[in-house]
PDB file of N, CA, C and O in Angstrom, chain B, residues numbered from 101:
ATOM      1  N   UNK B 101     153.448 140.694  88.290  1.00  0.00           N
ATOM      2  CA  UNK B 101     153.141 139.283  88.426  1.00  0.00           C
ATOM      3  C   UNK B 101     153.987 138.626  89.517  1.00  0.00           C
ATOM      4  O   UNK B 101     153.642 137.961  90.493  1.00  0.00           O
ATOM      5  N   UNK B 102     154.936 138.922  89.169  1.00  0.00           N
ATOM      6  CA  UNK B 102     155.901 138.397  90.640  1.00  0.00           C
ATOM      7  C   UNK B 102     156.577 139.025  91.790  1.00  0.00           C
ATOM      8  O   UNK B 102     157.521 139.745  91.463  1.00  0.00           O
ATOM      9  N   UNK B 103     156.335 138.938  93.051  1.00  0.00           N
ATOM     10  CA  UNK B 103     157.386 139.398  94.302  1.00  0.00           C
ATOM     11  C   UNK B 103     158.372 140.258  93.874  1.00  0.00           C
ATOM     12  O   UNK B 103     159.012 140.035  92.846  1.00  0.00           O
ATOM     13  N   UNK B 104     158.564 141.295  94.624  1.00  0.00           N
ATOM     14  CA  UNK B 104     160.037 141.831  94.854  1.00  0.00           C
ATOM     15  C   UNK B 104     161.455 140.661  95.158  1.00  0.00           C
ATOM     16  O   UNK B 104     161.537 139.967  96.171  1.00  0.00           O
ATOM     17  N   UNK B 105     162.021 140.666  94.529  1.00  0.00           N
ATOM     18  CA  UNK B 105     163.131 139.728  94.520  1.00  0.00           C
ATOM     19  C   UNK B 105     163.066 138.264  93.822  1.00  0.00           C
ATOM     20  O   UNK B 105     163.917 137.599  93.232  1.00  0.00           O
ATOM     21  N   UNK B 106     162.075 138.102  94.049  1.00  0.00           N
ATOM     22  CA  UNK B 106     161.981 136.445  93.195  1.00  0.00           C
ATOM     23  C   UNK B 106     162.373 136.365  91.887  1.00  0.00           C
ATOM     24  O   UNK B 106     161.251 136.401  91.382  1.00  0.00           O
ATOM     25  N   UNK B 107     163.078 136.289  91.017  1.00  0.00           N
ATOM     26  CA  UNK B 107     162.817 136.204  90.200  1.00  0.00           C
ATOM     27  C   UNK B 107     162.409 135.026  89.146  1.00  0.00           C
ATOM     28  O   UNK B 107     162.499 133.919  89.677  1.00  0.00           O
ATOM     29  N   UNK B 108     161.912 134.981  87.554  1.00  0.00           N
ATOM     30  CA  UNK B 108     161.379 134.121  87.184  1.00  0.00           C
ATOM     31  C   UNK B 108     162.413 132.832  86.283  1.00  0.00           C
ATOM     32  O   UNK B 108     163.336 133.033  85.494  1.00  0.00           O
ATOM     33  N   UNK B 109     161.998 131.888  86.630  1.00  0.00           N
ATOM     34  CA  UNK B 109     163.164 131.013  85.788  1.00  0.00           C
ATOM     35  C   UNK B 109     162.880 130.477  84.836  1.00  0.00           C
ATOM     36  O   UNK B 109     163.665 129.667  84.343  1.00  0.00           O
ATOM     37  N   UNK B 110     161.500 130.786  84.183  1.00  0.00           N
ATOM     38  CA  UNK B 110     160.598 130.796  83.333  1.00  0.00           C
ATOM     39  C   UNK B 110     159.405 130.949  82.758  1.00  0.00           C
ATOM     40  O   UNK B 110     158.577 130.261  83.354  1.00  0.00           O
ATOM     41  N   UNK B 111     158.876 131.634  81.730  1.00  0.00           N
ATOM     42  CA  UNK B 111     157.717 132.497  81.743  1.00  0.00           C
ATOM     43  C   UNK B 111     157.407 131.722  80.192  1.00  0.00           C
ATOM     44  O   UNK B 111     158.188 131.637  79.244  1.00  0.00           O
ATOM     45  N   UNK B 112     156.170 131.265  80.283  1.00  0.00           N
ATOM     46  CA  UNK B 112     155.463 130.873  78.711  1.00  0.00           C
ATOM     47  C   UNK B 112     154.259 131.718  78.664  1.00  0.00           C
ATOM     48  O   UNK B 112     153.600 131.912  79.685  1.00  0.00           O
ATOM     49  N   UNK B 113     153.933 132.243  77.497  1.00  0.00           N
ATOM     50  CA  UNK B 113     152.626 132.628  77.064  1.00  0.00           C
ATOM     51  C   UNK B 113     151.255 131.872  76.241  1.00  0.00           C
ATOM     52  O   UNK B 113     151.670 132.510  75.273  1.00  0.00           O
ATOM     53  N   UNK B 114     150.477 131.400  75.904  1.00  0.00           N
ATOM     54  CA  UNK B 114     149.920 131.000  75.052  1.00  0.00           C
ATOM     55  C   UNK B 114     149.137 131.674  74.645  1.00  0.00           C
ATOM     56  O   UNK B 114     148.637 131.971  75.730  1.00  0.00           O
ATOM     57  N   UNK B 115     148.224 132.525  73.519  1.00  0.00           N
ATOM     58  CA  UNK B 115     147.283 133.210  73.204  1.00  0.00           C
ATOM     59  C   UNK B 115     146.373 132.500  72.582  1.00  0.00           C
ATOM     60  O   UNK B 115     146.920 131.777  71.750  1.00  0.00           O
ATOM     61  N   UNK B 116     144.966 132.347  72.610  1.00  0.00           N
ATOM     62  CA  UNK B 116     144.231 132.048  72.174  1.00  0.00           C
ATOM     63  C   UNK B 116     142.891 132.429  71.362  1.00  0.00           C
ATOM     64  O   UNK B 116     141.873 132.661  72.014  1.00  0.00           O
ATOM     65  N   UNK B 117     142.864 132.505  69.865  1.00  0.00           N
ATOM     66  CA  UNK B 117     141.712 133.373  69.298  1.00  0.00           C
ATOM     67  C   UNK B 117     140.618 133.281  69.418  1.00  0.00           C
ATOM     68  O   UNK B 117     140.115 132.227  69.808  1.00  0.00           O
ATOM     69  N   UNK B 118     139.904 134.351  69.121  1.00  0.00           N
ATOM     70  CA  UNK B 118     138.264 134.454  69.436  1.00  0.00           C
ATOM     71  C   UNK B 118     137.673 133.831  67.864  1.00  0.00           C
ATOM     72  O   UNK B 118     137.821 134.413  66.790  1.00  0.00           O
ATOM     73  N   UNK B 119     136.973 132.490  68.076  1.00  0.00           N
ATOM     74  CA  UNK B 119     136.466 132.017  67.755  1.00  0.00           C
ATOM     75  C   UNK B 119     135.579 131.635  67.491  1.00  0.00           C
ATOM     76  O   UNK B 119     135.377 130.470  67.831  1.00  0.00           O
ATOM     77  N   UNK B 120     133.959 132.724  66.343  1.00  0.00           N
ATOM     78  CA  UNK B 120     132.786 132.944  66.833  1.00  0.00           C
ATOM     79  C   UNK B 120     132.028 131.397  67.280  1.00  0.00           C
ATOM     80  O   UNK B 120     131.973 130.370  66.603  1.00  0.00           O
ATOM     81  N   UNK B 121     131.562 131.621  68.467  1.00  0.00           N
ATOM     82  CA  UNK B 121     130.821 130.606  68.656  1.00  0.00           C
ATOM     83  C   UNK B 121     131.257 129.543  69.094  1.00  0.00           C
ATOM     84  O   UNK B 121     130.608 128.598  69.543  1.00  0.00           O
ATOM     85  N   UNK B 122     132.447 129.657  68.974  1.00  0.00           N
ATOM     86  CA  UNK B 122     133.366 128.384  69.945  1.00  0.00           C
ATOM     87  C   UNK B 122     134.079 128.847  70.801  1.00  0.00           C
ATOM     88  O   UNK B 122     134.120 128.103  71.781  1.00  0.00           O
ATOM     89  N   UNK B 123     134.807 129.941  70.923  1.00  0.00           N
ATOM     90  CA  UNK B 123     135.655 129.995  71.912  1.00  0.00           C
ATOM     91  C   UNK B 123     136.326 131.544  71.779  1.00  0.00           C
ATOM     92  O   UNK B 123     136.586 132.189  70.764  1.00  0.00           O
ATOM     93  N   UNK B 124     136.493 131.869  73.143  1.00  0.00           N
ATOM     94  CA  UNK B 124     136.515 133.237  73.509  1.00  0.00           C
ATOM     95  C   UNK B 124     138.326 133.913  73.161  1.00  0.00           C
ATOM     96  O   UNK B 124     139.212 133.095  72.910  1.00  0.00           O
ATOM     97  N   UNK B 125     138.554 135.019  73.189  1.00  0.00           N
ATOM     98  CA  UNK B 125     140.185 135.624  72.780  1.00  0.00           C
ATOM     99  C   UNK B 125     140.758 134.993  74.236  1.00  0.00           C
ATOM    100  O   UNK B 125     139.859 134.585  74.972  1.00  0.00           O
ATOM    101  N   UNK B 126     141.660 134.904  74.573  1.00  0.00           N
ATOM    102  CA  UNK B 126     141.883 134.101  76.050  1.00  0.00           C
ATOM    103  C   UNK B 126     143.593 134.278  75.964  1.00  0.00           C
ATOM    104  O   UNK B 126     144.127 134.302  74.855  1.00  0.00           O
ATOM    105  N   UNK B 127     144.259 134.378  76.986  1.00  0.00           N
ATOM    106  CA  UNK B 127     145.752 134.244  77.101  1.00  0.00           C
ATOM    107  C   UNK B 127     145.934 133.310  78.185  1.00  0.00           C
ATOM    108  O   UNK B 127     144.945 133.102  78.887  1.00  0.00           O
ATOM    109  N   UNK B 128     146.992 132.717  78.452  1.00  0.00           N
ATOM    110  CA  UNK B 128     147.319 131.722  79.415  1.00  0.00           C
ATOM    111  C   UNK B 128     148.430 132.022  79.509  1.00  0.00           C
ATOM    112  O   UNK B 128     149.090 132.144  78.477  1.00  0.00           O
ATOM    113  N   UNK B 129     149.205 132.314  81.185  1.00  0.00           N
ATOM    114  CA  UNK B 129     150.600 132.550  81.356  1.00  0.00           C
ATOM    115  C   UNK B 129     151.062 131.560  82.109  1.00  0.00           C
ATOM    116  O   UNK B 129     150.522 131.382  83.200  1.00  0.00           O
ATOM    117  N   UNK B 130     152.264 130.619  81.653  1.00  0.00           N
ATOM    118  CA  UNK B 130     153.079 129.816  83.225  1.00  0.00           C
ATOM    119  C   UNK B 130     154.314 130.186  83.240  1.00  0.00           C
ATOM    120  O   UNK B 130     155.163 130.466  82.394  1.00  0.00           O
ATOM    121  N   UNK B 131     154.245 130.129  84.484  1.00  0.00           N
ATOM    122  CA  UNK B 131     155.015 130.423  84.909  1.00  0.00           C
ATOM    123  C   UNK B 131     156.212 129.771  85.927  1.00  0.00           C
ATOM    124  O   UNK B 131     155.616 128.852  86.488  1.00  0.00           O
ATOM    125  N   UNK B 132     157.362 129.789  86.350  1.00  0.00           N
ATOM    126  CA  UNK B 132     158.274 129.214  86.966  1.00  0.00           C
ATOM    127  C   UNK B 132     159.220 129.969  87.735  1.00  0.00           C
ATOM    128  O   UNK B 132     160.170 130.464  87.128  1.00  0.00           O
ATOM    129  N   UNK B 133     159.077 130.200  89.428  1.00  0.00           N
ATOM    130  CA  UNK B 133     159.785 130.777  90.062  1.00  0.00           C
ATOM    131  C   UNK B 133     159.996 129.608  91.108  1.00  0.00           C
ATOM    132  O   UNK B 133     159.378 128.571  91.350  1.00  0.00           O
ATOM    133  N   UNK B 134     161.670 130.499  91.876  1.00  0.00           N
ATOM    134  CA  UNK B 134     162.213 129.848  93.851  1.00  0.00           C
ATOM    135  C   UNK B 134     161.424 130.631  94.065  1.00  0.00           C
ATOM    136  O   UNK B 134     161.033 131.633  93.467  1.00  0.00           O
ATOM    137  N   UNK B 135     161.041 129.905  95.437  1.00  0.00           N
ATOM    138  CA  UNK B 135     160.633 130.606  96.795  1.00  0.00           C
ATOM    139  C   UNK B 135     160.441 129.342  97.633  1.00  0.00           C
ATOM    140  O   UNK B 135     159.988 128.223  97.396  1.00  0.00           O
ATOM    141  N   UNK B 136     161.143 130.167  99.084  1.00  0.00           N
ATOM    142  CA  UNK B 136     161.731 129.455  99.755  1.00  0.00           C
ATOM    143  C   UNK B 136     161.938 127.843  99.966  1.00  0.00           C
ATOM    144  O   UNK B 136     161.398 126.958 100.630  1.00  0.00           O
ATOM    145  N   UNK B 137     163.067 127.958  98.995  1.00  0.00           N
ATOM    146  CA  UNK B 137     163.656 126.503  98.930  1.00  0.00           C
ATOM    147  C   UNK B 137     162.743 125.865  97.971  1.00  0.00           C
ATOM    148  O   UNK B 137     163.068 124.894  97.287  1.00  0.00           O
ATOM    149  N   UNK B 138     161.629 126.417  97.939  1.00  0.00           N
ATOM    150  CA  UNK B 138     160.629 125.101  96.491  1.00  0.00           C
ATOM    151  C   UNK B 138     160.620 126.353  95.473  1.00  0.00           C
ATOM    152  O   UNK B 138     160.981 127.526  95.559  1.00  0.00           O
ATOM    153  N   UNK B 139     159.788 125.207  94.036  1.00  0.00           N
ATOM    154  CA  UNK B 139     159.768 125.863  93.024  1.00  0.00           C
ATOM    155  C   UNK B 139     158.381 125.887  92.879  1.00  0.00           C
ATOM    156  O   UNK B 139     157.697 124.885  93.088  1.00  0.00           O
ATOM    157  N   UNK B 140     157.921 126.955  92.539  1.00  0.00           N
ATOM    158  CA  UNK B 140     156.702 127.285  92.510  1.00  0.00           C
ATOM    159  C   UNK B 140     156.422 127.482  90.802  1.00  0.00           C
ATOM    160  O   UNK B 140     157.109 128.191  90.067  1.00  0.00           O
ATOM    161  N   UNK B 141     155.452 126.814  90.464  1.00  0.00           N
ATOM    162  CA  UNK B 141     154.911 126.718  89.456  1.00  0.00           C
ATOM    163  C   UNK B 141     153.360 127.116  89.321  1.00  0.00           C
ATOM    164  O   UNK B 141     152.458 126.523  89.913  1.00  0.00           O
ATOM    165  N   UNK B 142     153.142 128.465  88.251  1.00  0.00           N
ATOM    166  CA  UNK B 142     151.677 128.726  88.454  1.00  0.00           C
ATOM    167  C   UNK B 142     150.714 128.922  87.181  1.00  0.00           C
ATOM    168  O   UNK B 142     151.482 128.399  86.373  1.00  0.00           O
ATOM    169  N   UNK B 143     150.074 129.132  86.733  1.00  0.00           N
ATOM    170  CA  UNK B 143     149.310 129.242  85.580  1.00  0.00           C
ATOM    171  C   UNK B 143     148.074 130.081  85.705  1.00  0.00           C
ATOM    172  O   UNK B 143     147.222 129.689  86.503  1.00  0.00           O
ATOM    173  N   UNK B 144     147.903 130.947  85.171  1.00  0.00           N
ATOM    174  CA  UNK B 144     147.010 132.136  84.667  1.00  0.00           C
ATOM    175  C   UNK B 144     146.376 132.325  83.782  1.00  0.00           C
ATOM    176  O   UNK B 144     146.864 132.319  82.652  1.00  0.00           O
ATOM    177  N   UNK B 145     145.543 132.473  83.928  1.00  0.00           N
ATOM    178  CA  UNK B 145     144.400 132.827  82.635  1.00  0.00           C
ATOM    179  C   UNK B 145     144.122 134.749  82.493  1.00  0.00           C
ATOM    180  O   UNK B 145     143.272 135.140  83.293  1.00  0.00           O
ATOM    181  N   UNK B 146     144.556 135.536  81.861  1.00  0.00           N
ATOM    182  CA  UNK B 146     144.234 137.132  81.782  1.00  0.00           C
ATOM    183  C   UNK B 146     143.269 137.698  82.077  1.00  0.00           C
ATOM    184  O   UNK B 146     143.128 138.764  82.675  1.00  0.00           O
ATOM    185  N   UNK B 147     142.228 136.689  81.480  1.00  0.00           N
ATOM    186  CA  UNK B 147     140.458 137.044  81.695  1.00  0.00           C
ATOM    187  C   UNK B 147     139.698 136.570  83.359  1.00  0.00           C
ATOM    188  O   UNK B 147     138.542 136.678  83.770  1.00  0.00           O
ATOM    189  N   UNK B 148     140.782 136.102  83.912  1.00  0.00           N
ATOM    190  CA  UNK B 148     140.588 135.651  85.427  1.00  0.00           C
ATOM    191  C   UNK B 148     141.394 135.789  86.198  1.00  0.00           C
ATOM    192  O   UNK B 148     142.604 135.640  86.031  1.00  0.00           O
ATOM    193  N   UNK B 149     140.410 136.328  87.884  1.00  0.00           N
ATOM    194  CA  UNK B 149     141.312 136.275  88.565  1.00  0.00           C
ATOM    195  C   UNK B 149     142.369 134.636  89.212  1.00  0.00           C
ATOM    196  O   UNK B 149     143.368 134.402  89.892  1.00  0.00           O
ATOM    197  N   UNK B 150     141.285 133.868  88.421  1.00  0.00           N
ATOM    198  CA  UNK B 150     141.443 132.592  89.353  1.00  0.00           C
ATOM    199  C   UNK B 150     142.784 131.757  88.650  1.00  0.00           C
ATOM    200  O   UNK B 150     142.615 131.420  87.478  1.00  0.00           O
ATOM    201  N   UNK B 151     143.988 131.433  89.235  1.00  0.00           N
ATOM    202  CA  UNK B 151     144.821 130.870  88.695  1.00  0.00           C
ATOM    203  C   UNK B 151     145.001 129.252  89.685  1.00  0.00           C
ATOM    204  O   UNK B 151     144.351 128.763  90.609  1.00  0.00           O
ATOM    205  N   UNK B 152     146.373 128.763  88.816  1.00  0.00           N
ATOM    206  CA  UNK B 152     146.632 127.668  89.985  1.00  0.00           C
ATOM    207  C   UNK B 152     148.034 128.093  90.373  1.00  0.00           C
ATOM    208  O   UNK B 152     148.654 128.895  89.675  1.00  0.00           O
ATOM    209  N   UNK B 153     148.574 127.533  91.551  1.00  0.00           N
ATOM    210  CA  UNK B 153     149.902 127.131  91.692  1.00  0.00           C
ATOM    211  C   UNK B 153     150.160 126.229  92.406  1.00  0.00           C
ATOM    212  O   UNK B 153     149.265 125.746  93.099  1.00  0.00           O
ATOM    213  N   UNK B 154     151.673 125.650  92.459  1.00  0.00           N
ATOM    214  CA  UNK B 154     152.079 124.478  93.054  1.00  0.00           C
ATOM    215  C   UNK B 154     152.797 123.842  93.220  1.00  0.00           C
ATOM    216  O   UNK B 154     152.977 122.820  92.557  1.00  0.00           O
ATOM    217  N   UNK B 155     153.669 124.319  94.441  1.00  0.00           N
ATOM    218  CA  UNK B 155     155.337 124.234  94.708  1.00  0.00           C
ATOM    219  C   UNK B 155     155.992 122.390  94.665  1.00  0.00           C
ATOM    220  O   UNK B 155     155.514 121.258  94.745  1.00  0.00           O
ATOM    221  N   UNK B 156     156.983 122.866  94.536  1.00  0.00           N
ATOM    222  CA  UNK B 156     157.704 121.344  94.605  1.00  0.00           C
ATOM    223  C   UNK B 156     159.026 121.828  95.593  1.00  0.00           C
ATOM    224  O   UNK B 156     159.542 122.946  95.604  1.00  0.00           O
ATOM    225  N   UNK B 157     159.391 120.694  96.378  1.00  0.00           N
ATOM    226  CA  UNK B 157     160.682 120.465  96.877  1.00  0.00           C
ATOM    227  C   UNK B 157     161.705 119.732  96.257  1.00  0.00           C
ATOM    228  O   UNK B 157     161.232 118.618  96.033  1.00  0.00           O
ATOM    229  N   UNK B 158     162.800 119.785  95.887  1.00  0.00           N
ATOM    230  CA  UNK B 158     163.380 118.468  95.645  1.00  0.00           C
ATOM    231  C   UNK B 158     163.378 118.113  94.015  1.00  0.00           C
ATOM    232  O   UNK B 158     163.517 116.976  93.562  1.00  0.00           O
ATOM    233  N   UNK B 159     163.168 119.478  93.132  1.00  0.00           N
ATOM    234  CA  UNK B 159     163.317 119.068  92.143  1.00  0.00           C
ATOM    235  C   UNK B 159     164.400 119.890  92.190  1.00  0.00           C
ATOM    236  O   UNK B 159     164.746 120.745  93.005  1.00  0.00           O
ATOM    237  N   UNK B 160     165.330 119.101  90.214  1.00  0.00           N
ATOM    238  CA  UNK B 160     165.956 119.866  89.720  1.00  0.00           C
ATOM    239  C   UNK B 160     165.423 120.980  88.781  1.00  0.00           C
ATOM    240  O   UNK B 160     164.470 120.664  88.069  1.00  0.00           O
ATOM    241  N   UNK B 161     166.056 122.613  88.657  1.00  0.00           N
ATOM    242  CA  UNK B 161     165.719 123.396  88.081  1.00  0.00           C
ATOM    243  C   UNK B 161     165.494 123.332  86.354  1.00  0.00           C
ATOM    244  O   UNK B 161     164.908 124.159  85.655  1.00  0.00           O
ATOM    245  N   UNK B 162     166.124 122.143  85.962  1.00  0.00           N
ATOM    246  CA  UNK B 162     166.392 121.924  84.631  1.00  0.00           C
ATOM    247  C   UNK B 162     165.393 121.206  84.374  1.00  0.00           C
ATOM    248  O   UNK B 162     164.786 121.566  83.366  1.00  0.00           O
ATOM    249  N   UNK B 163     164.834 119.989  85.100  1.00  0.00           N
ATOM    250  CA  UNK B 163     164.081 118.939  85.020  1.00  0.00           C
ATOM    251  C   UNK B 163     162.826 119.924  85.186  1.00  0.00           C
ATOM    252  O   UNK B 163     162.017 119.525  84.348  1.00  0.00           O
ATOM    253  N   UNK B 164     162.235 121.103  85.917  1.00  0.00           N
ATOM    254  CA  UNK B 164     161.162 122.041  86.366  1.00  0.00           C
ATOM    255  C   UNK B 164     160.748 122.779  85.382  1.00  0.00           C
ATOM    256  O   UNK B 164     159.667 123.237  85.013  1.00  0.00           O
ATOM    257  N   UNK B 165     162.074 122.807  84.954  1.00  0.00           N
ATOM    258  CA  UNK B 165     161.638 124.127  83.463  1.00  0.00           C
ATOM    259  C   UNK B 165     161.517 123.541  82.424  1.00  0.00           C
ATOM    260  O   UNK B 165     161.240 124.246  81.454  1.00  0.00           O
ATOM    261  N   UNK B 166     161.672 122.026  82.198  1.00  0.00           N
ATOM    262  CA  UNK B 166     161.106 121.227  80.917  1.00  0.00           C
ATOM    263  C   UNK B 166     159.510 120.897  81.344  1.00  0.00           C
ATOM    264  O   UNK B 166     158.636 120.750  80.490  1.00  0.00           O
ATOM    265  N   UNK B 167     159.252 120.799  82.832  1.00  0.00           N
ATOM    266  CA  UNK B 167     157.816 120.297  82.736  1.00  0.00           C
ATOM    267  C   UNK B 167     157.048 121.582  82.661  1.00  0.00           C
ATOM    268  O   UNK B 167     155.851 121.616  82.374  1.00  0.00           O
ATOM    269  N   UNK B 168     157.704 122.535  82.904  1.00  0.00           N
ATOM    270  CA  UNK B 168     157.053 123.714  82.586  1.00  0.00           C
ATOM    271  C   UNK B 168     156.139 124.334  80.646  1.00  0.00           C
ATOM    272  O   UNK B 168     155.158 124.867  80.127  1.00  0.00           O
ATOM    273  N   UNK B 169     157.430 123.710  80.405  1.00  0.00           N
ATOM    274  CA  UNK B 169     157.167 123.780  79.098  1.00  0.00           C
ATOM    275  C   UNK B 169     156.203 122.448  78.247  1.00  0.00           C
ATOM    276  O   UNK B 169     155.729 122.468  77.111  1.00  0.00           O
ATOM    277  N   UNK B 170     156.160 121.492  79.163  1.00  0.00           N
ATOM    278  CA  UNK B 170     155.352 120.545  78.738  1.00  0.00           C
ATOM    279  C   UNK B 170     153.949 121.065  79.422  1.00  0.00           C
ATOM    280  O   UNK B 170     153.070 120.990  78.564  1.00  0.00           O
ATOM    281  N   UNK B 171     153.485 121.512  80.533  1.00  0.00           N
ATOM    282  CA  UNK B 171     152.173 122.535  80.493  1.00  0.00           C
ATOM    283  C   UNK B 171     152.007 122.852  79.528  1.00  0.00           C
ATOM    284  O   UNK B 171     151.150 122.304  78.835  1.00  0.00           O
ATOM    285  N   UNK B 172     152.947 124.128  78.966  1.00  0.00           N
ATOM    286  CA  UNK B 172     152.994 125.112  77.964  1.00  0.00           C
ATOM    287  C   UNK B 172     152.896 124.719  76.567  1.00  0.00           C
ATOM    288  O   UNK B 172     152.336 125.423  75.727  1.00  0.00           O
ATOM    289  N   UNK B 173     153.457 123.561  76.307  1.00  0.00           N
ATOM    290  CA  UNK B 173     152.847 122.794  75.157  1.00  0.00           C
ATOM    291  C   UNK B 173     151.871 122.043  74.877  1.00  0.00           C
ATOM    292  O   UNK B 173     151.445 121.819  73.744  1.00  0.00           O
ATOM    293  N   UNK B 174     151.506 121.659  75.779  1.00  0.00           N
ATOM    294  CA  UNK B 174     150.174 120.762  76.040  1.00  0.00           C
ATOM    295  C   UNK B 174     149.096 120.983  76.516  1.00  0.00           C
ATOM    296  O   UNK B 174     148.347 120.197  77.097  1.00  0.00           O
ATOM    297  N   UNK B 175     148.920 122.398  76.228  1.00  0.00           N
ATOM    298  CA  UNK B 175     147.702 123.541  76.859  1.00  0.00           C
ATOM    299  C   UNK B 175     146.829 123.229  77.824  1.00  0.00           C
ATOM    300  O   UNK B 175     145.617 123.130  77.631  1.00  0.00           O
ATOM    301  N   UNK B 176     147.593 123.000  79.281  1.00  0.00           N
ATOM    302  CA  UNK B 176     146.871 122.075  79.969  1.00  0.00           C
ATOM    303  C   UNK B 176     146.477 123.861  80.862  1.00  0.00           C
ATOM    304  O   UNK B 176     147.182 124.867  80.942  1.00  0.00           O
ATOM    305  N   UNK B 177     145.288 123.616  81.307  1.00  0.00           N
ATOM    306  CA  UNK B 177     144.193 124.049  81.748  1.00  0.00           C
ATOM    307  C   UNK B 177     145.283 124.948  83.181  1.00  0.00           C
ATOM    308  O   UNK B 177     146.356 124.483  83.564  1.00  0.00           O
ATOM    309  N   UNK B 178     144.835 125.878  83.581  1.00  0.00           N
ATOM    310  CA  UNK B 178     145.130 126.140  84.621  1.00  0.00           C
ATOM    311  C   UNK B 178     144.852 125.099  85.970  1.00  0.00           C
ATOM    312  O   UNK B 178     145.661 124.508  86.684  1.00  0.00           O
ATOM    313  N   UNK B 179     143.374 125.141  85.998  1.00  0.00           N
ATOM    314  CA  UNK B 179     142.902 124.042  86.888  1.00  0.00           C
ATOM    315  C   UNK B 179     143.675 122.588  87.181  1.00  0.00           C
ATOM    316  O   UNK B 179     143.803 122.038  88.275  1.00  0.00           O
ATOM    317  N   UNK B 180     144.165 122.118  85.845  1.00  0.00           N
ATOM    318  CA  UNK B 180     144.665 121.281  85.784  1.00  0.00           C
ATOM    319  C   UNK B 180     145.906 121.286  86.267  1.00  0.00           C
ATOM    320  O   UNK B 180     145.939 120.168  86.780  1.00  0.00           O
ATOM    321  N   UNK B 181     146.775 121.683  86.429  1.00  0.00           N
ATOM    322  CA  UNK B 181     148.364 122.116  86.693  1.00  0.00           C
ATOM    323  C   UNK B 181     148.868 121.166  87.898  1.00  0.00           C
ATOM    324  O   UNK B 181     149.911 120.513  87.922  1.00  0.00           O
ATOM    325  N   UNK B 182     147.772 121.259  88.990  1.00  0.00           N
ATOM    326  CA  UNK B 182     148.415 120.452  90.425  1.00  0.00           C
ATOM    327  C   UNK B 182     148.268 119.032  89.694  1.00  0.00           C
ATOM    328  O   UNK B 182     149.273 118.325  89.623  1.00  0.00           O
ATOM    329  N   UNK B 183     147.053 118.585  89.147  1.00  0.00           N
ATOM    330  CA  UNK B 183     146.862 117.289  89.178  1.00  0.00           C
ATOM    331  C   UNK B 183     147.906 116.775  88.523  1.00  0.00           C
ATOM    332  O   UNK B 183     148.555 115.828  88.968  1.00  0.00           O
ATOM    333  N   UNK B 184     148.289 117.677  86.804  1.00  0.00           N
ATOM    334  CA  UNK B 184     148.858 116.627  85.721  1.00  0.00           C
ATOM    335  C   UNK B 184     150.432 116.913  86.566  1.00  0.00           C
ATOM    336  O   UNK B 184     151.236 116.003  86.365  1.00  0.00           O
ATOM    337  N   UNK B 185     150.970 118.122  87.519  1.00  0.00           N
ATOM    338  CA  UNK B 185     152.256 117.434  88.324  1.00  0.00           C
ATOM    339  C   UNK B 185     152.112 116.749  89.231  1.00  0.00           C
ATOM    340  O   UNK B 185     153.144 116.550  89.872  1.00  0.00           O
ATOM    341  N   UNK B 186     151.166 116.240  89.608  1.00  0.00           N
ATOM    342  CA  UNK B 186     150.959 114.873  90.670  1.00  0.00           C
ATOM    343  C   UNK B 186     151.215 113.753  90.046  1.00  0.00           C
ATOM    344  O   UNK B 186     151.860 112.817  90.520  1.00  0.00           O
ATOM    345  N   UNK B 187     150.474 113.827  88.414  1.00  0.00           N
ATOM    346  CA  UNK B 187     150.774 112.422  87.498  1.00  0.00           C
ATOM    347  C   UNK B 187     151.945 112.399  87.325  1.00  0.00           C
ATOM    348  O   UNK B 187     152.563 111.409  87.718  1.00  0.00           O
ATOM    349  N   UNK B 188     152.936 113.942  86.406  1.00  0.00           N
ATOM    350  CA  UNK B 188     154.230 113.663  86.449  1.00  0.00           C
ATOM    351  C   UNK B 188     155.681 113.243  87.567  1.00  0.00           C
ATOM    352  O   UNK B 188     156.826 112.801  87.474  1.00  0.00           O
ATOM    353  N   UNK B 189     154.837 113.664  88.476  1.00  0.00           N
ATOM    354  CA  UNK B 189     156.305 113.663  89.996  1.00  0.00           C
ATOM    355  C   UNK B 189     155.515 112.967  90.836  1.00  0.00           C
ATOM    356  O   UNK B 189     155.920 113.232  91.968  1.00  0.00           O
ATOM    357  N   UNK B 190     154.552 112.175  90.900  1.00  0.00           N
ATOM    358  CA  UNK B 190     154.455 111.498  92.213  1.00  0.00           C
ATOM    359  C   UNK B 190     154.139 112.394  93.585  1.00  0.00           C
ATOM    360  O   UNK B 190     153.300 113.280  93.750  1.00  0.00           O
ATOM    361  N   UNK B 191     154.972 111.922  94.367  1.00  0.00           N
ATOM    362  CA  UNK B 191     154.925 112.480  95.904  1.00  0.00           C
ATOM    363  C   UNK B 191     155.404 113.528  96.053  1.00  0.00           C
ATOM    364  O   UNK B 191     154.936 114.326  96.866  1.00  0.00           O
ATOM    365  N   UNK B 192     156.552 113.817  95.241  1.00  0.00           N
ATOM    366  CA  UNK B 192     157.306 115.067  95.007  1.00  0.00           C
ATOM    367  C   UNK B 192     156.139 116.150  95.355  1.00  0.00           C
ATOM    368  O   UNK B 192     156.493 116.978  96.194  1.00  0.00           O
ATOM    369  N   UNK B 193     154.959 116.278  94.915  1.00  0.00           N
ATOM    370  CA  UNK B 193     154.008 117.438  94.728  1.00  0.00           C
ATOM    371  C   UNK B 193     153.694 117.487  95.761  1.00  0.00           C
ATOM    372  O   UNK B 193     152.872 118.331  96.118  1.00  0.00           O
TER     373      UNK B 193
END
C-alpha cells in the first residue's frame, strides 16, 4: 500500500457486512502518510481500484491524525475525503 520509505502515521480499517439486499461485504482503508513536506491523506475501498487522496501543507501531525480518525469514524465515503477536508481546513487543502 505504501512507497518504499514513507512510512504510515496512521492506518484505520472499517469493515462492512454483506447485507442481503442492501449492501455488499466492503472494507474501507485510511490512511495517513509525509511525503514531501505535505501529508497525504487517502481512502480505499478493497473491492476498487478507485480511491481518493489529498495532501495538505501546513498542518500539524497531531491535528491530521485526529481528522483522520474523524473520516474513520464518520464513514465518510472515499469520494468524499477531498471535499469534507475542504469543509474541515479551508484553504489549507
Amino acid at each position: 500500500m505504501g512507497q518504499a520509505g514513507q512510512e504510515y502515521l496512521a492506518v484505520y480499517r472499517r469493515d462492512y457486512s454483506e447485507l442481503q439486499g442492501l449492501q455488499k461485504a466492503e472494507q474501507i482503508t485510511y490512511t495517513l502518510q509525509r511525503t514531501d513536506g505535505a501529508l497525504c491523506f487517502k481512502a480505499e475501498r478493497r473491492t476498487s481500484a478507485q480511491g481518493a487522496s489529498c495532501s495538505l501543507r501546513g498542518l500539524d501531525e497531531a491535528f491530521a491524525a485526529r481528522l483522520l480518525c474523524y473520516l474513520y469514524e464518520n464513514a465518510v465515503a472515499p469520494e468524499q475525503v477531498p471535499d469534507v477536508l475542504w469543509d474541515l481546513c479551508g484553504g489549507v487543502v
